[in-house]
C-alpha positions in Angstrom: 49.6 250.4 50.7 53.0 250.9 48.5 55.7 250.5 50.0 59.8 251.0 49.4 62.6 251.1 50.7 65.6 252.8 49.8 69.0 250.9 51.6 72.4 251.8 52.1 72.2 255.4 50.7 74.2 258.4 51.8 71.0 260.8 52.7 71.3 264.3 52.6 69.1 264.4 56.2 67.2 267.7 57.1 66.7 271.1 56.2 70.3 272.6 54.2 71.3 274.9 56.7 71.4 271.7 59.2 71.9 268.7 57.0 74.0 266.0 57.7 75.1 262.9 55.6 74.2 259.7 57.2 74.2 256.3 55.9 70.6 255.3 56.2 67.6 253.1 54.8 64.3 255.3 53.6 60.9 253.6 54.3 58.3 255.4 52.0 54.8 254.2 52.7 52.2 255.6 49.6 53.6 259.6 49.2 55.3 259.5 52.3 58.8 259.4 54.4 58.2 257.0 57.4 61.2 256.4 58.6 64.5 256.9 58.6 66.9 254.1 60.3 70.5 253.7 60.2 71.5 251.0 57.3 70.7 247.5 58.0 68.9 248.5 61.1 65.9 246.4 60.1 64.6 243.8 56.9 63.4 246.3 54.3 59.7 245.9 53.2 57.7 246.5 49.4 60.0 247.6 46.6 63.6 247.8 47.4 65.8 250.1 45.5 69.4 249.7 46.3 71.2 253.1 47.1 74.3 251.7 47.8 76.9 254.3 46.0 74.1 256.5 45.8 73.4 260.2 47.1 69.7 260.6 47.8 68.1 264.5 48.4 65.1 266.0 48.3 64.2 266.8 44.7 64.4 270.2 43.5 62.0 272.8 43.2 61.5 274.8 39.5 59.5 277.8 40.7 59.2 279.6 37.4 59.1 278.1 33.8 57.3 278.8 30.6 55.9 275.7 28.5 54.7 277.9 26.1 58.0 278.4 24.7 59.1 274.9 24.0 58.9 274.8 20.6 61.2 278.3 20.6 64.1 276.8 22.0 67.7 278.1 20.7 65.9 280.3 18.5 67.9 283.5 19.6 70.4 285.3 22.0 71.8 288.4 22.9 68.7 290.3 23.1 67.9 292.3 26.0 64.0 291.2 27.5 61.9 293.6 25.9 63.0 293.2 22.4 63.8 289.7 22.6 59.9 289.5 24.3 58.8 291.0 20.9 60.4 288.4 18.7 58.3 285.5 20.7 54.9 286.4 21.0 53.2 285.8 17.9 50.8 288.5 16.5 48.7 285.8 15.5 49.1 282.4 17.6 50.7 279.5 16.2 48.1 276.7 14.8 48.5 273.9 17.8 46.2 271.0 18.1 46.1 269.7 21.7 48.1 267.1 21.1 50.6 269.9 19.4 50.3 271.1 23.3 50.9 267.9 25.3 53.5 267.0 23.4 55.4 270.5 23.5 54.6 270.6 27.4 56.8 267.0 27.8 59.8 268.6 26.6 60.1 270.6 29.4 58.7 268.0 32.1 61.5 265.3 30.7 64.1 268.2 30.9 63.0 268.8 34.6 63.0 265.4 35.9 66.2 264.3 34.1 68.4 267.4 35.8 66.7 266.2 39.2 63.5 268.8 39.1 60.1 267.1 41.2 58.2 270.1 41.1 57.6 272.4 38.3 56.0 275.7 38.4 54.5 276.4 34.9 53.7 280.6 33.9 51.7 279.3 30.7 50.6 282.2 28.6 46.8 281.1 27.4 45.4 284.3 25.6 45.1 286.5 23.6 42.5 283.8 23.0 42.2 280.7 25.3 42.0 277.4 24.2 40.4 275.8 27.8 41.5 272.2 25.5 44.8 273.3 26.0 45.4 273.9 29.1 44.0 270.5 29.8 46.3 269.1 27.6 49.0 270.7 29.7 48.0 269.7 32.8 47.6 266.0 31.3 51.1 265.9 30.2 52.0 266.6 34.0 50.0 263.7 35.0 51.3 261.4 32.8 54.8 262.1 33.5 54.6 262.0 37.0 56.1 265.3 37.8 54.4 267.4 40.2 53.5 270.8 38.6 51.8 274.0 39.7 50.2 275.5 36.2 49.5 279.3 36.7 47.8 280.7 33.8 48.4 284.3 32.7 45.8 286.6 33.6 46.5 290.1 32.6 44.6 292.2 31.3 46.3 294.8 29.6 47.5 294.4 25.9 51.4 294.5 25.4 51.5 298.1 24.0 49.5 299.6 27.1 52.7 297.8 29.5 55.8 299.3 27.9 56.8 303.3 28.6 56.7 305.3 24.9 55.2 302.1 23.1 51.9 303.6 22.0 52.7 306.9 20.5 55.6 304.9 19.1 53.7 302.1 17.5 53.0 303.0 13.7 49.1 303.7 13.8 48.6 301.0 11.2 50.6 298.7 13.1 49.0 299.2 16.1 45.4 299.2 14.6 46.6 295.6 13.1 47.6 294.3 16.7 44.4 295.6 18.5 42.2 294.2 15.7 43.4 290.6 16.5 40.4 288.5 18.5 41.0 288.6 22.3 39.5 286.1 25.2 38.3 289.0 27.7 40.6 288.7 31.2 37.1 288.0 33.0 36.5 284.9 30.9 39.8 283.2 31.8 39.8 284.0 35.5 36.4 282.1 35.5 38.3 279.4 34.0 41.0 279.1 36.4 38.7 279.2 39.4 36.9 276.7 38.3 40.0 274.4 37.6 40.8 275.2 41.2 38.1 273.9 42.3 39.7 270.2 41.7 43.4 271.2 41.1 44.6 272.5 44.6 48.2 271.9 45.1 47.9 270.9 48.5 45.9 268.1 47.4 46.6 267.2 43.8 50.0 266.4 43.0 49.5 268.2 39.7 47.7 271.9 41.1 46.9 275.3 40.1 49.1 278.9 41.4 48.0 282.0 39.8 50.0 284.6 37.7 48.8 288.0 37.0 52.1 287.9 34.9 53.4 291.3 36.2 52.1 295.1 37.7 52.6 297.0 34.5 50.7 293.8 33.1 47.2 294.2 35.0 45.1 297.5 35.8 44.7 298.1 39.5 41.3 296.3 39.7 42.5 293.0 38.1 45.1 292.9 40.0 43.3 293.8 43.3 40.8 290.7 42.1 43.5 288.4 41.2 44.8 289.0 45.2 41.4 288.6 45.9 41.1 284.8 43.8 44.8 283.6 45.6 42.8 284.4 49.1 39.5 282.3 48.1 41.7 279.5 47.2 44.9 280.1 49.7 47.2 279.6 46.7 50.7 281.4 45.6 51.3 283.8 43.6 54.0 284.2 40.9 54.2 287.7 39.8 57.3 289.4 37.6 59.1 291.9 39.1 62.1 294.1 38.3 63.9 291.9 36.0 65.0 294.9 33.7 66.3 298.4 34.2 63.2 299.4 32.1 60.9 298.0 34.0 62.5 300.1 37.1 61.9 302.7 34.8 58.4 301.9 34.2 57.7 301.6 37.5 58.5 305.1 38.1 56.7 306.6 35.0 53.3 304.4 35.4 53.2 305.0 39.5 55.7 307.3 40.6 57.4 304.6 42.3 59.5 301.1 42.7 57.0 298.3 41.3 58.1 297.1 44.9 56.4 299.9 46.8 53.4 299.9 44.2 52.7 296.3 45.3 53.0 297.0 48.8 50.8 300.3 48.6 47.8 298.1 47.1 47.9 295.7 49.6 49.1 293.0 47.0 52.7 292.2 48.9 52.6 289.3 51.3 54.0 286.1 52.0 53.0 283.7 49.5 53.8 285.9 46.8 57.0 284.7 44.3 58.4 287.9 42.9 60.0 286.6 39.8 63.9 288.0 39.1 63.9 290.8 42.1 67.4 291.4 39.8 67.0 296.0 39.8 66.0 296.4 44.0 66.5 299.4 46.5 67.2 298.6 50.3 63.9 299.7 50.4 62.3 297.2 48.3 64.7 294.5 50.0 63.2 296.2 53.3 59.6 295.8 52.3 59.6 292.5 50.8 61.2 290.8 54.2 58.2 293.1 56.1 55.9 291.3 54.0 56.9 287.8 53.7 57.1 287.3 50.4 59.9 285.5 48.2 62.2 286.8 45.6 62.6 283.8 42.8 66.5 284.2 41.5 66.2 283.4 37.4 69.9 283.3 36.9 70.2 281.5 33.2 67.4 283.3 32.0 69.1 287.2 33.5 72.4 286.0 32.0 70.9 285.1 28.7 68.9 288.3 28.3 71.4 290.6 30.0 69.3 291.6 32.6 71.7 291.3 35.8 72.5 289.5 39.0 70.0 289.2 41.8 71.2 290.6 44.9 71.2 287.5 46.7 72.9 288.2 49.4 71.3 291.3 50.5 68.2 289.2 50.5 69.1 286.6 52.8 71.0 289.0 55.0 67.2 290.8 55.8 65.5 287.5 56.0 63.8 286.9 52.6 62.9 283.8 51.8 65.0 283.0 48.2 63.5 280.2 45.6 65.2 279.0 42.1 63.7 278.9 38.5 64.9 277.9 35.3 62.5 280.6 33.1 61.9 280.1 30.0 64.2 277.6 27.6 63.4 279.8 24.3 65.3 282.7 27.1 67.7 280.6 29.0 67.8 277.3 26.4 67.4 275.1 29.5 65.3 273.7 32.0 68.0 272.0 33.8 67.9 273.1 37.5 71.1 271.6 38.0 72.2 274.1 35.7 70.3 276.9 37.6 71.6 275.7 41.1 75.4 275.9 39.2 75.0 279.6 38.1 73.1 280.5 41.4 75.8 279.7 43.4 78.8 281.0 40.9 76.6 284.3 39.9 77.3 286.5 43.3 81.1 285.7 43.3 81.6 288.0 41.0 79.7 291.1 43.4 81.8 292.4 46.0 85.3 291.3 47.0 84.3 289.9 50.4 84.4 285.9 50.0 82.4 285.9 53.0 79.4 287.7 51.2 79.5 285.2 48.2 76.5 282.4 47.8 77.6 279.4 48.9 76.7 275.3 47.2 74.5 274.6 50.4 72.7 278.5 50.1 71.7 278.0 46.3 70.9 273.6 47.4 68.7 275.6 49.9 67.1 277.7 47.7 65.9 274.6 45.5 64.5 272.7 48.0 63.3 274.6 50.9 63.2 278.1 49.6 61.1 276.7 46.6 58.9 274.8 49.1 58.2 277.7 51.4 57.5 279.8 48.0 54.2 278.0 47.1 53.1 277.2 50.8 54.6 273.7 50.7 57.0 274.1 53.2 55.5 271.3 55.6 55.5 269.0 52.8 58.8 269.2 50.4 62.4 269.7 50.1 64.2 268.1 52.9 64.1 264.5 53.9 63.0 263.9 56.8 60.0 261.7 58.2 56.2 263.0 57.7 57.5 264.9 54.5 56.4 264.1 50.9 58.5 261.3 49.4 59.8 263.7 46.4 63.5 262.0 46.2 66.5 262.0 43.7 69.2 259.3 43.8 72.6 260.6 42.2 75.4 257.6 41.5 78.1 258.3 43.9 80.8 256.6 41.3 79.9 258.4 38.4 82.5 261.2 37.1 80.7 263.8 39.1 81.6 262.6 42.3 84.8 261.0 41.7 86.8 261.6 43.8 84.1 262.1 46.4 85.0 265.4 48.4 82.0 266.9 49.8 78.9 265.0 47.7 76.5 268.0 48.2 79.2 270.9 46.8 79.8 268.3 44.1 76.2 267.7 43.1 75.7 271.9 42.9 79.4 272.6 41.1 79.6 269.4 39.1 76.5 267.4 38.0 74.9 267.9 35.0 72.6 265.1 34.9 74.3 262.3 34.3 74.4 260.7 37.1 71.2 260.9 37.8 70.2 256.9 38.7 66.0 257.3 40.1 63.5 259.9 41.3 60.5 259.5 43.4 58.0 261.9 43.6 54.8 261.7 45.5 56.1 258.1 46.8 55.8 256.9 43.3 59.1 255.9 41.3 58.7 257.9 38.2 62.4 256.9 36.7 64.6 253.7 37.8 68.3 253.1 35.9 68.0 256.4 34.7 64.8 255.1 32.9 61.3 256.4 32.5 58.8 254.5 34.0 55.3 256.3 33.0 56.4 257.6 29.1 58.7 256.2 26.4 60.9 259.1 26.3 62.4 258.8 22.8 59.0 258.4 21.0 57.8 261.3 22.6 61.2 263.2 21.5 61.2 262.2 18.0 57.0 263.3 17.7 58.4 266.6 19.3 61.0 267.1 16.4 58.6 265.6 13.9 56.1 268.2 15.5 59.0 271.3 15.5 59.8 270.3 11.7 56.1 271.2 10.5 55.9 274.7 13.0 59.2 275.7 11.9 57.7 277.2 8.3 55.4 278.9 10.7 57.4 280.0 13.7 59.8 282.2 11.0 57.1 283.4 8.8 55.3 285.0 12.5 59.0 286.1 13.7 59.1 288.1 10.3 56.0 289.7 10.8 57.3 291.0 14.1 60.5 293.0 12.7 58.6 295.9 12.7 57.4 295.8 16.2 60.9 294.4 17.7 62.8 297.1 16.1 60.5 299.6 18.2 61.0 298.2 21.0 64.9 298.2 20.5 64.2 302.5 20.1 62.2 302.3 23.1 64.8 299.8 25.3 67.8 302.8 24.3 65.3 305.7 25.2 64.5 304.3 28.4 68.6 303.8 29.5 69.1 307.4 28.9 66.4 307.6 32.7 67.7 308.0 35.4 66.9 305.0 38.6 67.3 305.2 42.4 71.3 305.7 43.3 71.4 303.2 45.3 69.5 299.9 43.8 71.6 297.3 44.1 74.0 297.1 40.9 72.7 294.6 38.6 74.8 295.0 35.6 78.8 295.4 35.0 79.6 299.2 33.5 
C-alpha cells in the first residue's frame, strides 16, 4: 500500500461554499484521503511531504481544452470565432507522426499541472480522417505525465460548410468542390472507435478515461446526435457539447431550427444532467430556465470569450436558478493559455464589470468552486474530486504560503484566485501519486520534452503558414458571413454578452 502524509499544512477542508482553513496532517493511502487529523495529532506514516508554509486544495478541474491546437499557439488575435476558426483548420491536415502527437499533447498537460490543473478534459478533433495511432498517442502522453484526463473525440458529422448560415451558396463553387473532394473518415467509423476505447477507458475507473463530444448542434444531423446521446447512455459518460458561444451561432440556431440551440437540445431529448454546455456566453431566461430543469452544466470559457470577442457568461443568472457552473481554459491557439489559474482569475474579475450591484458580482470562492466542485459534478465525478475531505480522490496542490503571492497572507484562498500565477506552486498529487515535488516533475524531464516541442514547432512552422495561406480565401468569407449575420436580429432579452 502507498502511503503519505502531508503535515502541518493549512488545508482548504470541504466543499467552497463551506470550507474552512485548518491546520491539519493528510493521510493518503494508494488514491485516497483517509484521514484528516489536526497537526501533530499522530506519527505520520509512508512518504512524508512537509506542508509547513504550505496551502494545500483540491486540484483544479480543466473541463474544456483542445490539444489539437498546441502547435498553433500565439499564432493570432483579434478575430471573432468563426473567422479565426477558418484560419486553424487545415484544408489538408498537417503531416504528424505519433510521436509529432505525444509530444504536442505534453505541452498542454505540463501547462495544466504547473498552474495547479489535476484533471484535464481534452475536445481533440480526430477527422476529417482519423489516425486511431494518434489518439493513442494522446492518451499515452496523459499516462505518462500523470495528469488525469478525459479525451472526447469529435464526432460530427457534418462538414464545416453545411454548419455555418449563408456558407454554401457563398463558398466559390471551385472552392467548395476543392474542400469536399478532400478524403474523409465516415462519422460511423470513428464512433466505432471510441466505443471501443471505452470499453477499457472509463473515467470512473481509469485515471486517464474517455467523455464524448459531438462538438456542437449545428455540428451533427439529428440522428448522430440522437446516437451520440444514445453512446453517453451505454457507457454513463459526460458530454461536452458547444453551445452559444457567438451571436452567430444564436443566429443559427434560429435559421437551422427555428429556435435557441438551448430549446433545440431540450426538444430532442438531448439536455440532461451530465451534459457540459461549453460557453453558455448568448442565453435567454428561458434557456437559463431549461438548462437548471434539466440538470445540465454551463462550462464558463472566459480567456478563450475574451480572446475571440465573444462575451461574458452570465454567471450569475446561472447560479441564481441553480445551474451547476464548471471552468475551462479552451483552446491555447484561442486563449494562448492553459493556465487555470489564469481562468479562475478572469472568472471571478469577468462579471464585475455586468451590473452595478456588488452583490451580484462572482466572488474568489464562487469561481474556486467552479474549478473544483462544479468541474467534478460536470463529468459525474462529484463523489470522487474537488474538495478534501476523507473518502475522496487524493488529487492535491500544495501552494508556498511565503512565496510573493501570499505575502502578506490575507485571506490564502482570495489570494490563490486574485494573485497566483504559478509560481508558487511547490507539489501536486493526483490519484494518490506525487506527480511533481519542489516544483519538479517526477514522471517526465520537462525541459527535454520542451526543447523536442520547439525543435518539433520549428520544422511545422514552413507548413502551418503555407496551409494558413491556403485558407485566405475561405476566412475572408467567413468575415462576409460573420457581418451578414450581425445585421439579424436575437431574442430582446438574452442576457447581454457584449459591450455596445
Amino acid at each position: 500500500m502507498r502511503i503519505t502524509t502531508i503535515t502541518n499544512c493549512h488545508g482548504l477542508r470541504g466543499i467552497p461554499a463551506k470550507m474552512t482553513q485548518e491546520k491539519i496532517d493528510i493521510e493518503v493511502r494508494d488514491s485516497r484521503i483517509a484521514e484528516i487529523r489536526p497537526a501533530g495529532a499522530a506519527q505520520p506514516e509512508g512518504t512524508v511531504i512537509d506542508g509547513t508554509d504550505r496551502l494545500v486544495t483540491a486540484g483544479l478541474i480543466n473541463g474544456h481544452n483542445h490539444s489539437h491546437e498546441n502547435f498553433q499557439k500565439g499564432r493570432h488575435e483579434n478575430m471573432p470565432l468563426e473567422v479565426w476558426n477558418h484560419l486553424v483548420r487545415p484544408l489538408d491536415p498537417f503531416p504528424l507522426t505519433p510521436r509529432n502527437i505525444y509530444i504536442r499533447t505534453m505541452i498542454g498537460a505540463i501547462e495544466a499541472l504547473r498552474t495547479g490543473t489535476t484533471t484535464l478534459v481534452d475536445d481533440l478533433i480526430v477527422g476529417p480522417v482519423l489516425h486511431r495511432e494518434h489518439v493513442h498517442a494522446a492518451l499515452q502522453a496523459y499516462e505518462d505525465i500523470g495528469i488525469r484526463a478525459l479525451l472526447a473525440p469529435g464526432l460530427n458529422d457534418l462538414p464545416t460548410h453545411d454548419t455555418v448560415p449563408f456558407a454554401r451558396e457563398s463558398l466559390p463553387l471551385d472552392l467548395l468542390k476543392e474542400i469536399e473532394s478532400k478524403p474523409k473518415t465516415p462519422p460511423a467509423e470513428i464512433m466505432k472507435f471510441v466505443r471501443d476505447l471505452l470499453k477499457d477507458r472509463h473515467p470512473f475507473s481509469r485515471r486517464v478515461g474517455m467523455a464524448i463530444s459531438p462538438s456542437a448542434p449545428q455540428r451533427c444531423t439529428q440522428p448522430h446526435l440522437l446516437a451520440i446521446r444514445r453512446l453517453a447512455d451505454d457507457f454513463d459518460l459526460p458530454i461536452i457539447i458547444h453551445v452559444h458561444e457567438t451571436r452567430l451561432q444564436v443566429v443559427t440556431g434560429h435559421l437551422f431550427y427555428g429556435c435557441s440551440m438551448v430549446e433545440y437540445l431540450h426538444k430532442v431529448g438531448f439536455l440532461r444532467s451530465g451534459v457540459s454546455l461549453i460557453h453558455g456566453v448568448w442565453l435567454t431566461p428561458r434557456d437559463v430556465g431549461l438548462l437548471a430543469e434539466s440538470g445540465a452544466t454551463v462550462q464558463h470559457n472566459p480567456i478563450g470569450n475574451f480572446s475571440l470577442g465573444s462575451g461574458i457568461c452570465p454567471v450569475r443568472a446561472l447560479l441564481q436558478a441553480g445551474v451547476n457552473v464548471s471552468l475551462g481554459t479552451d483552446s491555447c491557439a484561442s486563449s494562448f493559455t492553459v493556465s487555470m489559474l489564469k481562468t479562475l482569475n478572469a472568472a471571478a474579475l469577468a462579471n464585475k464589470v455586468r451590473g452595478s450591484n456588488p452583490e451580484d458580482w462572482i466572488t474568489a470562492n464562487e469561481a474556486f468552486s467552479a474549478a473544483t466542485v462544479g468541474g467534478a459534478r460536470a463529468l459525474g465525478l462529484g463523489n470522487k474530486l474537488g474538495a478534501i475531505e476523507i473518502g475522496m480522490t487524493a488529487d492535491l496542490t500544495l501552494w508556498r504560503l511565503d512565496s510573493i503571492a501570499f505575502t502578506p497572507l490575507g485571506d490564502p484562498l482570495r489570494q490563490l484566485v486574485y494573485c497566483e500565477t504559478g509560481g508558487g506552486l511547490d507539489a501536486v498529487l493526483v490519484d494518490g501519486e506525487i506527480v511533481m515535488r519542489n516544483g519538479q516533475f517526477m514522471r517526465i524531464d520537462e525541459a527535454a520534452i520542451l526543447a523536442e516541442a520547439q525543435a518539433t514547432y520549428n520544422e511545422l512552422r514552413p507548413i502551418i503558414d503555407e496551409q494558413e495561406e491556403k485558407l485566405r480565401p475561405i476566412q475572408k468569407v467567413y468575415r462576409q458571413i460573420y457581418h451578414r449575420c450581425l445585421e439579424h436580429e436575437i431574442s430582446p432579452d438574452t442576457y447581454p454578452a457584449r459591450l455596445p
